[in-house]
C-alpha positions in Angstrom: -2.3 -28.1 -4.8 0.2 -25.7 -6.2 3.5 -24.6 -6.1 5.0 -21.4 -6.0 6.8 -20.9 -9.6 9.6 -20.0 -8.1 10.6 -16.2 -10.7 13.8 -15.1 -10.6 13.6 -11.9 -9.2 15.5 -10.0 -11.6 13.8 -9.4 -14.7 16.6 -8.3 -16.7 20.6 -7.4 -16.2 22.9 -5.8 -17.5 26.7 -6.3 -16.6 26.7 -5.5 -12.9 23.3 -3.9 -13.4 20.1 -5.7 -12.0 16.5 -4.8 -12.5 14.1 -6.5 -9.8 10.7 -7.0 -11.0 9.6 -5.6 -7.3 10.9 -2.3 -8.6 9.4 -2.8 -11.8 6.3 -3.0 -10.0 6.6 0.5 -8.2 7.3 1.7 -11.8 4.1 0.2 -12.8 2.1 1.5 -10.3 3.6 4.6 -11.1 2.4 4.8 -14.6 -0.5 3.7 -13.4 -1.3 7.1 -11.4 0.0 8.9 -13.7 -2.4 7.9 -16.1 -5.3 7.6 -14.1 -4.7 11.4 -12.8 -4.4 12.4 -16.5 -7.8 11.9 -16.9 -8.8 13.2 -14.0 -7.2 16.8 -14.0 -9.5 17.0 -17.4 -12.5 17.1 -14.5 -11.7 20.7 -13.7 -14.4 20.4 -10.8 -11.6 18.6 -9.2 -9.0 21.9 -8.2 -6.1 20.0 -9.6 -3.9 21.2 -13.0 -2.1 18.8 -14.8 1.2 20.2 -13.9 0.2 19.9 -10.0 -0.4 16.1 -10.6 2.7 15.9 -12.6 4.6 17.4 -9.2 2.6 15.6 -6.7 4.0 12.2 -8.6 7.1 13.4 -8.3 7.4 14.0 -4.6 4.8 11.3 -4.0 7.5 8.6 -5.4 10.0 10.3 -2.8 7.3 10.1 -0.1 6.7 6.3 -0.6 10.3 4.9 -0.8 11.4 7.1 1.8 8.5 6.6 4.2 7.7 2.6 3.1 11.4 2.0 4.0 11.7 4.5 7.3 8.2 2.5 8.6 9.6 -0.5 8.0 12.3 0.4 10.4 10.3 1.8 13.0 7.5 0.0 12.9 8.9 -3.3 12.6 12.6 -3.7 13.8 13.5 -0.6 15.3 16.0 -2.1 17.8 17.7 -3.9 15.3 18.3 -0.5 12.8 19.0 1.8 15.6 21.8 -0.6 16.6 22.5 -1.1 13.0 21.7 2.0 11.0 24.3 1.6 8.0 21.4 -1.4 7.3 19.1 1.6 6.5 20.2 2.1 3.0 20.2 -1.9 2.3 16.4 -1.8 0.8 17.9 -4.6 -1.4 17.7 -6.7 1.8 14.0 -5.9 1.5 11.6 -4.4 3.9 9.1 -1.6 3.0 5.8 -0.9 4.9 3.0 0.3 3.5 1.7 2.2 6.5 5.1 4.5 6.4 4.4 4.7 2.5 1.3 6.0 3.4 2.5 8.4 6.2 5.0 9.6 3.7 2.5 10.3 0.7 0.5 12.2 3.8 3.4 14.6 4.6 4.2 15.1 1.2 0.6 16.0 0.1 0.5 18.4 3.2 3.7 20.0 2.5 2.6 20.9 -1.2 -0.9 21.8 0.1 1.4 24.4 2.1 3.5 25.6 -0.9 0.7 26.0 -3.1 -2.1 27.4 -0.9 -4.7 24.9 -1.5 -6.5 22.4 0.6 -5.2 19.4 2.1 -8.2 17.3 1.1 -8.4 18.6 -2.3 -5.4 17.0 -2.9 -5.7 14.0 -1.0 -9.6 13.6 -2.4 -8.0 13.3 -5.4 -4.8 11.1 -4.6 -6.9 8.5 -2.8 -8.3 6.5 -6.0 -5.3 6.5 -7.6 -3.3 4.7 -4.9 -5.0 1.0 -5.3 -3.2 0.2 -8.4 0.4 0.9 -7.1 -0.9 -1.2 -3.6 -2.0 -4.0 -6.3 1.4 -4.6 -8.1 3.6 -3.7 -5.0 1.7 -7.3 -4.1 2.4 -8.7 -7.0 5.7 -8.1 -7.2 5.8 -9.5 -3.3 4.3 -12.9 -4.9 7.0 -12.9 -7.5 9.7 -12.6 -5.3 7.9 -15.6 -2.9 7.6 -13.7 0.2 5.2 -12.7 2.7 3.2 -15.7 2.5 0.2 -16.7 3.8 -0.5 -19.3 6.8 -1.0 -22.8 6.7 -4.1 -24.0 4.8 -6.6 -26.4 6.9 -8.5 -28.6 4.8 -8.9 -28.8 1.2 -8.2 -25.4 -1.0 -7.7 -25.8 -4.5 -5.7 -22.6 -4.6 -3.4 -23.3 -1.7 0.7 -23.1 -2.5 3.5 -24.3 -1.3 6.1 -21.8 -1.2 9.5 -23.4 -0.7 11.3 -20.4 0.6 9.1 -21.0 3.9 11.5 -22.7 6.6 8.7 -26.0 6.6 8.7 -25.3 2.9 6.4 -28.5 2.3 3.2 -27.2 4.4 0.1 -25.1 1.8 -0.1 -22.1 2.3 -2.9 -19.2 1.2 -1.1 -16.9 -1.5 -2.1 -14.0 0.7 0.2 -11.7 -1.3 -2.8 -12.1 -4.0 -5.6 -11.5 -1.6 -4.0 -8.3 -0.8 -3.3 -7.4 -4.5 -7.0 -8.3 -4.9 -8.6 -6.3 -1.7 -6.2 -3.5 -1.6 -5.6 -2.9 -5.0 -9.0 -4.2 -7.2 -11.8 -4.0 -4.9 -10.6 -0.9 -3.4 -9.6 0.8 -6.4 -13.3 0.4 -7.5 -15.1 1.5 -4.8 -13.0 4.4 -4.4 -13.4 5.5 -8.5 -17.0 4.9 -8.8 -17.4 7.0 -5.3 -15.5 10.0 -6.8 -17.1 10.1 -9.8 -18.9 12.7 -9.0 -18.3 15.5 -6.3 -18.5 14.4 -2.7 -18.3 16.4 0.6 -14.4 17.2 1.3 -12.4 14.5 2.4 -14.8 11.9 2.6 -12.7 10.0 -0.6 -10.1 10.7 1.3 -11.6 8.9 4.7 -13.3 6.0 2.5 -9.8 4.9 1.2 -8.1 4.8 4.7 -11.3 3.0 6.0 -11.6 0.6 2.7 -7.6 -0.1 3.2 -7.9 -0.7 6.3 -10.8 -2.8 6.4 -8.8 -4.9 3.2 -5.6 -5.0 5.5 -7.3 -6.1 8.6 -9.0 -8.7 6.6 -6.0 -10.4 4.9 -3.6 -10.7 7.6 -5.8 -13.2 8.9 -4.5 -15.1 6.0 -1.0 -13.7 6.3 2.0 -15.4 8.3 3.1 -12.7 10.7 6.7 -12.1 10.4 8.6 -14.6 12.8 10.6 -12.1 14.6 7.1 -10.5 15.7 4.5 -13.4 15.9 1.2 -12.7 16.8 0.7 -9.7 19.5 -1.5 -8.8 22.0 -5.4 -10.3 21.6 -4.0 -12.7 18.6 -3.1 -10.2 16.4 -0.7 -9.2 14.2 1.6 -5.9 14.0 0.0 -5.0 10.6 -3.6 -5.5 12.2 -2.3 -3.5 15.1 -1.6 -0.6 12.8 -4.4 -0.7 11.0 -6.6 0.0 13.3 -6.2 3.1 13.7 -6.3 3.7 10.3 -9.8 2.3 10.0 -10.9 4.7 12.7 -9.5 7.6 11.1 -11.5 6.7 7.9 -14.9 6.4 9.5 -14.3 9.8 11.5 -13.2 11.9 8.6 -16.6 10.3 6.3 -18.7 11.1 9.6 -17.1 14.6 9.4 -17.2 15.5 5.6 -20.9 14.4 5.8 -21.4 16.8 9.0 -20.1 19.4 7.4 -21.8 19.3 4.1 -25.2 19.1 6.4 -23.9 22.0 8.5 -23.2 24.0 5.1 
């Protein structure tokens, strides 16, 4: 059985300045696209420049903090922060969503689709396998800070933890932050760049990720403690799984779509 190692959360200060190693994470994951959609803009079958990438990166970054931390609001406690907006601005508290990081990428990638006079789906063709890394270290950087755990562990699992910031601190746990960084981020950042390594209809990479994520979500938070102000929901489900859902419909209509089309062309 193991134990959490207990990190210290901040990876390095200076005077009355802190850096978190969750926000070194995001920075990672950052790179991380960046370097990946380096390489791809050299594809020129693709429709995006280097400077476009550069840009989408930018307002992408804006799009995730903005709409991981609005989500988390709304999706999650939205009594509590419209009685307690000021609490907002407090992401040092914690609390970012990855479905309002993904709704906030989705606006932003439409809104530049509109400046620029290009497809949506171009853009979001190419986005789509260059998200998994940032999903992988934004779980990482959940395990180091020992939160979000997993539920209790019945019978024997090597691997099982024991996280001690849990209320019954003593009970194993699955490390379900790991599963995640392992479904969302590895498995689903392979599938996706194998898939796009060559041209496919128009927006189906874009409807395999939100189908593969989903999938990899649904999955996990069967292994995941739901947060104990929601609990489970209706049918024994969780608010993630609830959100999800939908996501995982949207996936398999836009591939049965893109496929359509090409046929139809």
């Amino acid at each position: 059985m193991l134990i959490h190692p207990q990190f210290d959360p901040i990876a390095l200060s200076v005077g009355p300045l802190a850096i978190r190693w969750y926000g070194l994470m995001y920075l990672v994951g950052f790179v991380c696209f960046w370097w990946l959609g380096r390489r791809r803009t050299k594809e020129s079958w693709r429709g995006i420049s280097l400077d476009n990438m550069e840009n989408l990166l930018f307002y992408g970054i804006l799009g995730v903090i903005l709409g991981g931390r609005l989500g988390y609001c709304l999706f999650y406690q939205p009594s509590y922060y419209l009685a307690n907006p000021q609490a907002i601005l407090a992401v040092w508290d914690g609390g970012m969503s990855a479905h309002g990081g993904l709704l906030g990428v989705i606006i932003v990638m439409a809104i530049f689709a509109k400046a620029h006079q290009c497809s949506f789906w171009t853009i979001s063709d190419f986005v789509a396998p260059l998200v998994p890394p940032g999903l992988m270290f934004g779980r990482i950087g959940n395990f180091i800070n020992g939160e979000l755990w997993g539920r209790p562990v019945s019978g024997d699992l090597p691997w099982a933890m024991i996280f001690p910031q849990a209320m019954d601190g003593g009970i194993p746990r699955h490390p379900s932050q790991l599963y995640e960084a392992v479904g969302e981020g590895v498995l689903l950042f392979l599938v996706l760049w194998i898939a796009s390594k060559k041209p496919r209809p128009t927006g189906f990479i874009s409807g395999l990720f939100c189908f593969g994520y989903g999938v990899a979500r649904f999955i996990v938070e069967w292994f995941r403690e739901p947060d104990a102000f929601l609990g489970l929901q209706a049918f024994d489900l969780s608010r993630g799984q609830w959100l999800t859902l939908p996501l995982i419909v949207l996936g398999m209509g836009l591939m049965l779509w893109s496929l359509k089309k090409k046929t139809a062309n």
